[in-house]
Each structure stands twice: as structure tokens, then as C-alpha cells.
C-alpha positions in Angstrom: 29.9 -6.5 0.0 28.0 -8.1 2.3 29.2 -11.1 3.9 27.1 -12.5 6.5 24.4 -15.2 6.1 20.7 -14.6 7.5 17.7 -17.0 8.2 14.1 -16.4 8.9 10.6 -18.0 8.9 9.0 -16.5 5.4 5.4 -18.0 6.1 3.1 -17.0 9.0 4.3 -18.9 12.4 1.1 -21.4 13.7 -0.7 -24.4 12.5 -0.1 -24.8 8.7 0.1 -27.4 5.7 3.9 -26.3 5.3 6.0 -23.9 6.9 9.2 -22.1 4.6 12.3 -20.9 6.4 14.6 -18.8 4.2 18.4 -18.4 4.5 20.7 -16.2 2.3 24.3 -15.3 2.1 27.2 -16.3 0.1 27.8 -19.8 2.8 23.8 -20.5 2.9 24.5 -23.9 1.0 27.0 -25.0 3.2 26.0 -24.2 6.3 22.5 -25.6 6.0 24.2 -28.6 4.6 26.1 -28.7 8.1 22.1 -29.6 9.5 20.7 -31.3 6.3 21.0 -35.1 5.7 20.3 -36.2 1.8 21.4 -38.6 -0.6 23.5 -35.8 -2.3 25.6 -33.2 -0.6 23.9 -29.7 -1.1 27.1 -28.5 -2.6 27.5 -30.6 -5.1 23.2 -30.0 -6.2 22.5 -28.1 -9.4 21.2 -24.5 -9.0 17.2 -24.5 -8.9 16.4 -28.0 -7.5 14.6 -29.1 -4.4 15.7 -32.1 -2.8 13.9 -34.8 0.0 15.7 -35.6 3.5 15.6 -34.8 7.0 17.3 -31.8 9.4 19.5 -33.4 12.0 21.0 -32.4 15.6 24.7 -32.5 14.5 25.2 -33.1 17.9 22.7 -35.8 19.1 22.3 -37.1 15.3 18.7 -36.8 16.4 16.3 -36.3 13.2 14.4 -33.0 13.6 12.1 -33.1 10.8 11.0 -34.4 7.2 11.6 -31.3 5.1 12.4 -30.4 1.1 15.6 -27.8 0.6 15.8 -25.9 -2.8 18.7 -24.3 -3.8 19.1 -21.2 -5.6 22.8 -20.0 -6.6 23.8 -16.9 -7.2 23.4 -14.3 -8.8 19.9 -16.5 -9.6 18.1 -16.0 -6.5 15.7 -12.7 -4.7 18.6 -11.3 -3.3 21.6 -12.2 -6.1 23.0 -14.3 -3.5 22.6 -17.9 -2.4 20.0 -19.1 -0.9 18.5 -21.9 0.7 14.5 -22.6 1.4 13.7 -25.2 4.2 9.9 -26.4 3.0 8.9 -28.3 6.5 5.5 -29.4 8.2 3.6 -27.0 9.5 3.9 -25.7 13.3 5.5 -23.7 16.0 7.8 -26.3 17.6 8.8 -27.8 14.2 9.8 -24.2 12.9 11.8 -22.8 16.2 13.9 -26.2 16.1 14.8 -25.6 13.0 15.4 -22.0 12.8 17.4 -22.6 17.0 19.5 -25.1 14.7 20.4 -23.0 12.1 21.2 -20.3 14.9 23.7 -22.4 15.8 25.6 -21.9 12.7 27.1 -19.4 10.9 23.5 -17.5 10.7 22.2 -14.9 12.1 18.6 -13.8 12.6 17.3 -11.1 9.6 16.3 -7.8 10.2 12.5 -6.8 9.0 12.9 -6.6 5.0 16.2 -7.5 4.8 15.8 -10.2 1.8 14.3 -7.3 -0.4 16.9 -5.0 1.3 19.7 -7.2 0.2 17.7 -7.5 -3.5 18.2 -3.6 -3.5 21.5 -3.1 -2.5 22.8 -5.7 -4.8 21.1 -3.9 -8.0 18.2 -7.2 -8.5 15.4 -3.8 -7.9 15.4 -0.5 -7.4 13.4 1.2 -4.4 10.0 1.9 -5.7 10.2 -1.7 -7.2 11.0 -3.3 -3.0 8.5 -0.8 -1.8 6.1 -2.7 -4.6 7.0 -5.9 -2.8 5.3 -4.1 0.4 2.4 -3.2 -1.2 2.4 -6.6 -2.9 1.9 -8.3 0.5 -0.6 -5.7 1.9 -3.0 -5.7 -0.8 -6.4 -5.5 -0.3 -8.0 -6.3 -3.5 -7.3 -7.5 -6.8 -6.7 -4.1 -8.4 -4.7 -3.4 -5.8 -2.6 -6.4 -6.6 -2.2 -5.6 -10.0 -1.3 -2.0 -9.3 1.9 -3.4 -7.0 2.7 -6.6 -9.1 3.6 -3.8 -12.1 5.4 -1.4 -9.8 7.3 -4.6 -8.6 8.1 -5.6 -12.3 8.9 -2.4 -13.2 6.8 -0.1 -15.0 7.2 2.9 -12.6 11.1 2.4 -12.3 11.1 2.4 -16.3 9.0 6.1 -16.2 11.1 7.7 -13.7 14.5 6.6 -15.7 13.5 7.7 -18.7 12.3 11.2 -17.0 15.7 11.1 -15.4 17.6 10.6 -18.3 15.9 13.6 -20.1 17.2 15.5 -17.0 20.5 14.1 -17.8 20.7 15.5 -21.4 19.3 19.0 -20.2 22.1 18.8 -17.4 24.4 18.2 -20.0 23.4 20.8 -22.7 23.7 23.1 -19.4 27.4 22.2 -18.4 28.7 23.0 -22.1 27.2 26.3 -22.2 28.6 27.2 -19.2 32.3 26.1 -19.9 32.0 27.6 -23.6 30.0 30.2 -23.4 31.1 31.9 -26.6 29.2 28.9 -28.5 26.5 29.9 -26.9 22.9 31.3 -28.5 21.2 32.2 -25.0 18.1 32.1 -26.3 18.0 28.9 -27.9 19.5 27.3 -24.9 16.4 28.8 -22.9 13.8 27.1 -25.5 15.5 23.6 -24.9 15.3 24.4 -21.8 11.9 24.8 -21.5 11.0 22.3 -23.8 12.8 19.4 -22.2 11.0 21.2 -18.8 7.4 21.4 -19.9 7.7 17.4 -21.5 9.2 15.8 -18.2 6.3 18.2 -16.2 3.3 16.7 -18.5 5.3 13.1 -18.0 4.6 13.8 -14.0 1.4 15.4 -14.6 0.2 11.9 -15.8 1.7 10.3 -13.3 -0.1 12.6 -10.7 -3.5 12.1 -12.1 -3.6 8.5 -11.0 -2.4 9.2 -7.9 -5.2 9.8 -6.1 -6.9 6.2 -7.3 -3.7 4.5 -6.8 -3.6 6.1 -2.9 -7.1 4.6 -2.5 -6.1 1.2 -3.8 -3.4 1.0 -2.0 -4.2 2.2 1.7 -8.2 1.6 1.0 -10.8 4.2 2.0 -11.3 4.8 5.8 -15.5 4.8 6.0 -17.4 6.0 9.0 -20.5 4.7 9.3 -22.6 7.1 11.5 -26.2 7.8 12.4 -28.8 7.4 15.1 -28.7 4.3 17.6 -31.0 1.5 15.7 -30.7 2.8 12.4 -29.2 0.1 10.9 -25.4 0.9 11.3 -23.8 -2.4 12.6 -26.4 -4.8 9.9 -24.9 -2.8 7.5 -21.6 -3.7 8.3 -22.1 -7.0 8.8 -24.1 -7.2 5.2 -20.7 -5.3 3.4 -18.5 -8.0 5.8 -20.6 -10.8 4.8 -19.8 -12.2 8.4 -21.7 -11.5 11.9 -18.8 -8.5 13.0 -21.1 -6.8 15.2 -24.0 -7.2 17.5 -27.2 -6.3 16.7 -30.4 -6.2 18.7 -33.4 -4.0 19.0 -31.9 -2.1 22.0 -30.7 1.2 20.8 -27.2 2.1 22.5 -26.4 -1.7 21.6 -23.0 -0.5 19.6 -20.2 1.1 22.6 -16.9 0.9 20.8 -15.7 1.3 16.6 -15.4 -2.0 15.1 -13.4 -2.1 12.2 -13.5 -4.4 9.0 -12.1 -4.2 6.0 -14.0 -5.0 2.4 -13.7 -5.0 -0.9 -16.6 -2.9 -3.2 -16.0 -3.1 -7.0 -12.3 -3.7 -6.8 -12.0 -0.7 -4.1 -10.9 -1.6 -0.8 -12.8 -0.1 2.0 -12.2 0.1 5.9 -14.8 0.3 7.7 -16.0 1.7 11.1 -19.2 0.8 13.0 -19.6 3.7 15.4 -21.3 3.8 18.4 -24.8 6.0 17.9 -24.3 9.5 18.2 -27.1 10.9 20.5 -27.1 12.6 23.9 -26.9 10.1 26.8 -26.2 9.7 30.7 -24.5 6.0 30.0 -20.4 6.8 30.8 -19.8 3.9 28.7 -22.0 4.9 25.7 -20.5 8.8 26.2 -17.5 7.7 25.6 -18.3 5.0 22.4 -20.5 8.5 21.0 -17.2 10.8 21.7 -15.1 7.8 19.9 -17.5 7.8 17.1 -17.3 12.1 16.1 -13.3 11.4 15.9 -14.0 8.4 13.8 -16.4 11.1 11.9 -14.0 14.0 11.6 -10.9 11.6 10.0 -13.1 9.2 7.8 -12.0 9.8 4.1 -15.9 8.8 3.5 -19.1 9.1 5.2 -21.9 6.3 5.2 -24.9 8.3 7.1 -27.5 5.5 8.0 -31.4 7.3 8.4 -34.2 5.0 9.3 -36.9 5.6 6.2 -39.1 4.5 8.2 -39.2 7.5 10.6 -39.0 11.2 10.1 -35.7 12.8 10.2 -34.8 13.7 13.9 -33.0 16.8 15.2 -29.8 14.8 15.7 -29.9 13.5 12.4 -30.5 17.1 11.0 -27.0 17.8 13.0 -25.0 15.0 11.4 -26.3 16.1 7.9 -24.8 20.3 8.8 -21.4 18.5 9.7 -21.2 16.3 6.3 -21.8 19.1 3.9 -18.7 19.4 1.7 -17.5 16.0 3.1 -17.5 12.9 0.7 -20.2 11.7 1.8 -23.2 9.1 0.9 -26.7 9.0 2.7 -28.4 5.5 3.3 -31.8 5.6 3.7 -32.4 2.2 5.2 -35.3 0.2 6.2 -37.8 0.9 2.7 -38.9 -2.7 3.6 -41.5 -0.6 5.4 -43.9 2.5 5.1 -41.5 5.6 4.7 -41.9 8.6 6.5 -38.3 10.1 5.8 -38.2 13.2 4.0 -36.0 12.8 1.0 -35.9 16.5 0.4 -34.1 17.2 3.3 -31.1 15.1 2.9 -31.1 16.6 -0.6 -30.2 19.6 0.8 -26.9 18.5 2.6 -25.9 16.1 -0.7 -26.5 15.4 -4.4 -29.9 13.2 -4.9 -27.5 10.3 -6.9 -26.1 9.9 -3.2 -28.7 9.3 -1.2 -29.2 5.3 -1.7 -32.3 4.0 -0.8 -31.8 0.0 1.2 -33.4 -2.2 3.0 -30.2 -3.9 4.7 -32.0 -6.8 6.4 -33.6 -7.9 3.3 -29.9 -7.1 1.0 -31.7 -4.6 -1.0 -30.0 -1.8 -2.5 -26.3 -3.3 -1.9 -25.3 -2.4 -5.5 -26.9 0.6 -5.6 -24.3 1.5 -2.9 -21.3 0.3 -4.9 -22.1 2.4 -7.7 -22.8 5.5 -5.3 -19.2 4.8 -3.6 -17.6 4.1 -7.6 -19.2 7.1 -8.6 -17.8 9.0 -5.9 -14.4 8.3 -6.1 -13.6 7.1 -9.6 -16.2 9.1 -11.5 -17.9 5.4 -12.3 -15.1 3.6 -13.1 -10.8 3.1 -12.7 -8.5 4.3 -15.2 -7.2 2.4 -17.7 -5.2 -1.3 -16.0 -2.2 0.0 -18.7 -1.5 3.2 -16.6 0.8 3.3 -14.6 -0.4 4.5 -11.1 1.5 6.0 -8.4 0.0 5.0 -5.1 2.7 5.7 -2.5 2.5 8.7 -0.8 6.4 9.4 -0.7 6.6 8.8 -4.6 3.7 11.6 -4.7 5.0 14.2 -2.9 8.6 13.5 -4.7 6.6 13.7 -8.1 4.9 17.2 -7.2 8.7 18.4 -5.6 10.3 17.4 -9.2 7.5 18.9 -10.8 7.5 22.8 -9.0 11.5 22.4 -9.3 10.9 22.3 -12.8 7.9 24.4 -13.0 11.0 27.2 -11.4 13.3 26.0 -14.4 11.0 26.7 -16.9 9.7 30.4 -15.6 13.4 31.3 -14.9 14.2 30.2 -18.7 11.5 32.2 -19.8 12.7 35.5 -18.0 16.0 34.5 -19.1 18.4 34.3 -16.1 21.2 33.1 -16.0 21.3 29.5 -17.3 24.0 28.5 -14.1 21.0 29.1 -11.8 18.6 27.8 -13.9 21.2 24.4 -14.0 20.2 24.3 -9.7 16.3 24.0 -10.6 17.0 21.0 -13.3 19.1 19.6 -10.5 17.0 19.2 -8.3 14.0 17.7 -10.4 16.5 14.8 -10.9 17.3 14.4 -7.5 13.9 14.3 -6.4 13.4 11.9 -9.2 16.0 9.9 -8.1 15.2 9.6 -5.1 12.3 7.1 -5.7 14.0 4.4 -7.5 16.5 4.8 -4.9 19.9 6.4 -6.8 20.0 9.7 -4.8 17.8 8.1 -1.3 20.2 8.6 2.2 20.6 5.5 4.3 18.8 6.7 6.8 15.5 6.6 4.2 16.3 3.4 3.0 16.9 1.6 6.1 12.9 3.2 7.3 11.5 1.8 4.2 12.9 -1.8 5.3 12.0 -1.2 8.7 8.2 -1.4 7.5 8.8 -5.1 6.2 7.4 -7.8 7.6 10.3 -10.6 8.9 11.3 -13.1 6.2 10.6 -10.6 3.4 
């Protein structure tokens, strides 16, 4: 059971309309009441309600601040136990007298995570349901919202027990065939075997399929853009950004560093990096903004390759275009405001004709031509249905494909009918891996890392 009571700021510390300080624990009520001055005792206040009046110094009397407490009893609250949320004004001295007053108590400061930690150790979620709350905070787009708002209500949690409990009934039929193995047809025990095997392996298979969308939503696309100094690059960053990220003048070399921004294209969240052009120069600095901008090349899940239409393709450019073949990869051919002297048939040789995008960035042309390209490229046009559920965290993935070969061992062994004892280890361990992401078979030492990643008063 956990006993103690923990505060923290839940809203972002600086100049705000309202700042929130959360406290939980089973004495939340009344040890905030110890600081809180109203017309009615917090422990006497219905469960739910927010009441007006002021923090004071117990010791001065001195009033603090003008704030509004709700109260939320257990089991009714984000952890199951009480809690107690101090709405004041806005602003860094406001907040650290509160929160040095509430030190002062009974209350300790809370760990990263540790509301949603509490929420899963007291049964409220289950792991891939707080590590939904994560992604909740984190995300980058509206799709991407939606994809952790169901993982946090549920709908992955509800998969991976009903896969579990088919597990359980194969477990089962398993253990009585082993302690009464005179009722036993060894055949038919291998067919039920591999029936319940190759259902819960096309359950995961589903699953899988979405994965690599639900990745992308989730952690965004990391895009290099690359090319020639005074292509084009940094404008086309700023035009994605809709803001002035980077400088740009008529001085090739202007760009000496990656700049990073991150944007949302048709739902799909993107990261991008300006890189300094990559040509041979004496400049130290620029060398070492051009070496910057290959490792930014090599580790970019996509490639936005900037040409200038308006001049023929140059030797560099013919090198970029050997090192993106077989990369994702999209070709801009910028600048068509003006005569073109690009040769279009040689970029088709490095990739498909539907990705070379003809724009003029200054003028905003051919912006949603590139939407589509990027869509096209990674979605095949479109995202998958919003009823699937989609797996997007990489440590529910690579649990999925271990639960999935564990089974896929299960089902060959049944075939070749071995022994149904060691068959029982294979089936095992599909529902441990299983388990593992809601949390029932996790280690502490797992569960306390996930926490770790939480941002203070979450």
C-alpha cells in the first residue's frame, strides 16, 4: 500500500493565465487544508467540488494567494487515491510559495510519472494504457492524438487480454493432458493446439500491420533536407514551418549548422532538418556544418533532395542522387518560377517519376503536390482505417513479433508432434511476452524506466 502523499506543479512553470499544483495520497485533503483558508473545512467538502479561498502561512497567517482547490476522493480520482488540485494565478513566485508551503507538510516532492505510476499500481490502467498517457502529452498531430487517446482508454489493453486469455485456455487444455495423459488423443490436442496458435498469430499479425504507421505517428518522420548551397533548402523549411526558422540570402554557404522544426503534413508529423549545403569547401566552419549535414543524411528516415530547375544538374548533385537510391526518398525540383534547364530524366534514374515534385517555394507552388508525394510514400495515399487499433510503441512491437515467433515455434512443434510438455514452454512464453505490455508479467526495474520518461506532475 502506499502511504505517503506527493505534490507537484502539473502545468508548465512561467508566465500563465493559471497555474495547477497536484497533490495525492490518502492525507492530501487534510494536509492541504492545514494551508487552505475557506468558508468550509476541506474535510467536511463533497467529493468532486472546487471551492474559492486563499493559501495561508500557518505561521505568519500571511495570505499567499487567491486560488480554487477541488477535491477528488478516493477511489474517484487518476491515481484511486485522494487528491487535491490547487488552481492559482499564473507565475514562478506564486507557484514555488505554494508548492515550499506544502513542502512543509506531510508532502513530499513526486518523482517523474509518479501520478500515472500510482494510477498503475493501484489497478485504475494498465501499462500500455500510462505509456498512452505519454504519448498523449507528446503528440504531434491530431492523428496522433487520437491513436494515444484510444490506447489510453483502452482498446490495445482489451486486444492483448483477450489474446492472453486464449493463451490461458490453451495453457489449460495443456496441464490436463499432461496430468491425465491416458484421456489423452495426442493428435487432437496438437490441432487445438495449432488452431488456438495460428488465431492469436493472425490477431498479432493485424496488430503488426499498423505498426509501422502507428511508429510514424507517434515519433514523426526524421526528414533531411539536402542539396546544393542556394537551392532552396532553408525557404523550404521555413514555407513547411510557416515561420522565418532559418536564414536565407543569396550568399550560397549561408546555412552552417542543422536546424530542426517539427510540422505536421496531412495528419503526419514530420521533423525536419535544414542542412548545411553539401559541396567541397576551405571554410572550417562550413566543413564542419557539410560533415554535420551527411550524418543528418545517413540517419534521416526520409530524404527531401532540393535541385535548382533552373540550372543543369551539377556533379555534386549527381553524387547526392548515387547515395539516395534505395533510400525513401523524394526529389524537389525547385525554382520552375523560371526557365528550366534541369534534366528531369536524370533524377528519374535514381527515383520513381511520381517522386520528383516539381515547386517553386518562393512563390508556394507545388506545396501539396509534396504532401501527396510524402502520403504516398509512407501510407500508400492514405492511413488505415481510425477503428484499428495501431500499435505505435516500439517495445509493444518487438513484444508483439517475440509472442508471435514463440508461437510460430508452438505451432511447428505441434505439427511435428513433440511432446505436448515442451510445446506447453512455447505457449508460455507467448503469454508472457503478451503480458508484459499491459504490464501483468513487466519487472520493476521496466516499470520504474517507463515512469522515469514522464514529465513531473504527470
Amino acid at each position: 500500500m502506499i502511504s505517503d502523499n506527493i505534490a507537484a506543479i502539473s502545468t508548465a512553470v512561467g508566465e500563465a493565465g493559471i497555474a495547477v499544483i497536484r497533490v495525492s495520497g490518502p492525507d492530501s485533503i487534510t494536509e492541504v487544508e492545514r494551508i487552505f483558508k475557506s468558508k468550509k473545512p476541506l474535510h467536511l467538502v463533497d467529493s468532486h467540488t472546487v471551492h474559492y479561498g486563499h493559501i495561508i502561512d500557518s505561521d505568519s497567517k500571511e495570505h499567499i494567494e487567491e486560488v480554487l482547490v477541488t477535491v477528488m476522493r478516493a477511489p474517484r480520482s487518476f491515481t484511486t487515491e485522494n487528491v487535491v488540485e490547487i488552481s492559482s494565478h499564473g507565475g514562478v513566485i506564486s507557484v514555488k510559495r505554494i508548492m515550499d508551503l506544502l513542502l512543509q507538510l506531510n508532502i513530499r516532492v513526486a518523482e517523474p510519472g509518479e501520478f500515472t505510476k500510482r494510477a498503475f499500481l493501484n489497478g485504475r490502467i494498465d501499462l500500455s494504457q500510462a505509456e498512452g498517457v505519454m504519448d498523449l502529452i507528446r503528440s504531434k498531430s491530431d492523428r496522433a492524438f487520437s491513436v494515444a487517446l484510444k490506447q489510453v482508454e483502452g482498446s490495445l489493453s482489451s486486444k492483448i487480454k483477450d489474446l492472453r486469455h486464449t493463451l490461458v485456455e490453451t495453457l489449460a487444455h495443456i496441464e490436463v493432458n499432461i496430468d491425465y495423459p491416458e484421456h489423452d488423443v495426442e493428435s487432437l490436442t496438437s490441432e487445438f493446439i495449432k488452431e488456438k496458435s495460428s488465431f492469436v498469430m493472425n490477431e498479432i499479425a493485424k496488430l503488426l500491420k499498423t505498426a509501422e504507421q502507428g511508429k510514424i505517428l507517434r515519433e514523426g518522420i526524421t526528414t533531411a533536407i539536402v542539396g546544393r548551397p542556394n537551392v532552396g533548402k532553408s525557404s523550404l523549411l521555413n514555407t513547411l514551418a510557416q515561420d522565418n526558422r532559418a536564414i536565407v540570402t543569396d550568399i550560397p554557404g549561408t546555412t552552417r549548422d542543422v536546424i530542426e522544426e517539427f510540422v505536421t503534413i496531412n495528419n503526419i508529423p514530420l521533423k525536419l532538418l535544414d542542412t548545411a549545403g553539401i559541396r567541397e569547401t576551405m571554410d572550417v566552419v562550413e566543413k564542419i556544418g557539410v560533415e554535420r549535414s551527411r550524418t543528418a543524411f545517413s540517419e534521416a528516415d526520409l530524404i527531401l533532395m532540393v535541385v535548382n530547375a533552373s540550372e543543369p544538374i551539377h556533379d555534386d548533385e549527381i553524387e547526392l542522387l548515387e547515395q539516395i537510391k534505395g533510400r525513401q526518398a523524394i526529389i524537389v525540383m525547385n525554382k520552375i518560377d523560371l526557365p528550366t534547364q534541369a534534366n528531369r530524366e536524370i533524377l528519374e534514374r535514381y527515383v520513381d517519376p511520381e517522386l520528383i515534385v516539381p515547386m517553386s517555394v518562393k512563390a508556394e507552388e507545388g506545396i501539396d503536390a509534396l504532401e501527396a508525394a510524402i502520403s504516398q510514400l509512407f501510407f500508400s495515399g492514405s492511413l488505415e482505417s481510425a477503428d484499428l487499433t495501431y500499435v505505435s510503441n516500439v517495445r509493444h512491437i518487438s513484444l508483439l513479433k517475440k509472442a508471435n515467433q514463440s508461437l510460430r515455434d508452438a505451432y511447428d512443434a505441434a505439427e511435428q508432434y513433440i511432446p505436448i510438455d515442451m510445446i506447453q514452454i512455447d505457449v508460455r512464453m507467448a503469454w508472457e511476452h503478451l503480458g508484459e505490455i499491459v504490464g501483468d508479467t513487466a519487472h520493476d526495474a521496466l516499470i520504474d524506466q517507463i515512469f522515469s520518461q514522464f514529465c513531473l506532475g504527470k
